[in-house]
N, C-alpha and C positions, 0 to 999 in steps of 0.2 A: 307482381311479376312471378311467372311461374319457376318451375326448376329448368325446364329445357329453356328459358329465355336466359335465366342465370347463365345457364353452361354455354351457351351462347356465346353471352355478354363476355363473358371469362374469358373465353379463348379466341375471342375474335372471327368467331363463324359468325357467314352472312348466308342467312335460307334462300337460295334462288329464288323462288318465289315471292318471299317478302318485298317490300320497298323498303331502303331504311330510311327512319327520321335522323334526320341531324339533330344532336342534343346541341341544347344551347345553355351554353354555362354563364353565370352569373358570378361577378367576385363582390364582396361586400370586407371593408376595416372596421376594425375592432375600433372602440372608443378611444381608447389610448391609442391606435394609429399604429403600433405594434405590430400586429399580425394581419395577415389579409387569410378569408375563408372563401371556398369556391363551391359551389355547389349549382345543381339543374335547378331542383327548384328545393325553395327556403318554406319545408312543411317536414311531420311527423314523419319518421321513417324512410326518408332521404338520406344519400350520402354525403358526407360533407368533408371538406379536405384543407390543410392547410400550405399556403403556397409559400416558398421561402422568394428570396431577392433574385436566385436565378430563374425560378420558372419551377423550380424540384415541388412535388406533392407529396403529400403525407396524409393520410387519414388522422380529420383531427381530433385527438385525445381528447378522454373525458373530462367535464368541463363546463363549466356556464361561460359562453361568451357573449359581452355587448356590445350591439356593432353602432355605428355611426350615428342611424336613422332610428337609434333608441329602442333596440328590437332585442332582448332575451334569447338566444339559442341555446337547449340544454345539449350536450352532447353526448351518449354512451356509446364508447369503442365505434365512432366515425360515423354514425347513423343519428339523424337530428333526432331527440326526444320528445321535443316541444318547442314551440315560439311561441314568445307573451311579449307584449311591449314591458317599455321596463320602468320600473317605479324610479321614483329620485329618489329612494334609498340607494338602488345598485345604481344608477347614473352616479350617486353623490361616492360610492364605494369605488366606483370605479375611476371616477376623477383623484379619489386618494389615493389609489395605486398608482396613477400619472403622477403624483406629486411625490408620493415614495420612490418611484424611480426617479425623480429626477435628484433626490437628495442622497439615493444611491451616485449617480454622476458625478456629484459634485463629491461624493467622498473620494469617489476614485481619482477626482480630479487635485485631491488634497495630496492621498495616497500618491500620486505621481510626482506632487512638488517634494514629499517628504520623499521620495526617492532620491531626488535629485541631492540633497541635504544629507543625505546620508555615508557617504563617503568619512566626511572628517567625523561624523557623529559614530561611526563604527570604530574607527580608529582610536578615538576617546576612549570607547566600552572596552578594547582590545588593552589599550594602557593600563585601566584603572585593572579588569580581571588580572590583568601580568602581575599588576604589584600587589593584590591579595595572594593571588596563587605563590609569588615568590615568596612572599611573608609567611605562610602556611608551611613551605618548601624549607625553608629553614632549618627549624627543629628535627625535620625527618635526615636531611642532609649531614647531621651532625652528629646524630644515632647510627647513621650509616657510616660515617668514619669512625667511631670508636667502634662496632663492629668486626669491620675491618681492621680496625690495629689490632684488637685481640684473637681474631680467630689469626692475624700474621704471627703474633706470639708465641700461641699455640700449636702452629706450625713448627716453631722452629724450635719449641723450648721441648726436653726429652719426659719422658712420663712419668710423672712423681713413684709409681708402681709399676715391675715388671708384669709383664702381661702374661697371665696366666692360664694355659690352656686346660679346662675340667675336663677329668679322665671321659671318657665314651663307655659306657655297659657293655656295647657293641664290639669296642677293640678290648677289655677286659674277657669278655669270652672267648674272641679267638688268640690271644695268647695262649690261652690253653689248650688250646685246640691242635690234631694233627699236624694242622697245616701249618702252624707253627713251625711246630718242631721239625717238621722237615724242611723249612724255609731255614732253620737254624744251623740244620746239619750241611747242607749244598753250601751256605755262606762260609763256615767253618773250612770244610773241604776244600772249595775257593780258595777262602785265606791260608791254608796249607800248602797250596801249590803251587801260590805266588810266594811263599816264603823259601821253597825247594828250590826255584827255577831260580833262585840268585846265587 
């Protein structure tokens, strides 16, 4: 197929001229009955697709599929590779995947009864962790009240030692300082005037 047949086919142009052929599609199942492939024709270099339960296509992913009729399809990115009929190695391969699935099934189908069991069996797990956790819980609980009674003590009892503020560098300089001393004089003055005005 050339490239203008491609761009074509793509876009759904039909050349006046041409006649079209109607493609005629072909579906074939996978061994295991699993998936269904749809293709024009089953050769190298063809498209190939897979169809789900509603009718949706998908190009089908890379892949060895074995169809029904014991026929090898390689697949790379939705364009058949190759077909070879298929040895009873991959027939026998392929019927162990049928039987690993089915023992998948039945686990889920275990999986669901154990669901169903699982209500009082949670409840169980819930109980036994509570009475670890509260056991554990204990000791820390009882650390946490003497704690508390002591820092309440300490609250309330007065300071074995008054608290003593260390002189400042910073307030030793400015005592000496102007600023001082005229902070000294206005306060003096102050208390001169209130002792006049009585």
């Amino acid at each position: 197929m050339n490239l203008k047949e491609l761009v074509k086919r793509h876009f759904n142009l039909v050349d006046a001229n041409a006649t079209v052929a109607a493609v005629e599609f072909a579906t074939a199942k996978t061994l295991d009955g699993q998936l269904t492939l749809k293709f024009d024709e089953l050769s190298a270099g063809k498209e190939i697709f897979l169809v789900d339960n509603e009718g949706n296509e998908v190009k089908a992913p890379t892949g060895e599929y074995v169809l029904e009729d014991k026929k090898v399809v390689k697949v790379e990115d939705g364009i058949i590779a190759e077909v070879k009929e298929a040895t009873d190695v991959e027939v026998e391969v392929e019927a162990e995947d049928v039987v690993e699935e089915e023992v998948v099934e039945e686990m889920k189908d275990k999986e669901e009864k154990m669901a169903e069991l699982t209500p009082a069996l949670v409840e169980e797990l819930i109980r036994q962790i509570a009475a670890v956790v509260e056991e554990k819980l204990q000791p820390l609980e009882a650390r946490l009240a003497e704690v508390e009674d002591k820092s309440t003590k300490m609250a309330v009892a007065p300071a074995a030692e008054p608290t003593v503020i260390k002189s400042n560098k910073n307030a030793e300089i400015f005592k000496g300082s102007a600023l001082t001393k005229n902070a000294e004089a206005r306060l003096n003055r102050i208390a001169n005037e209130l002792k006049t005005n009585r």
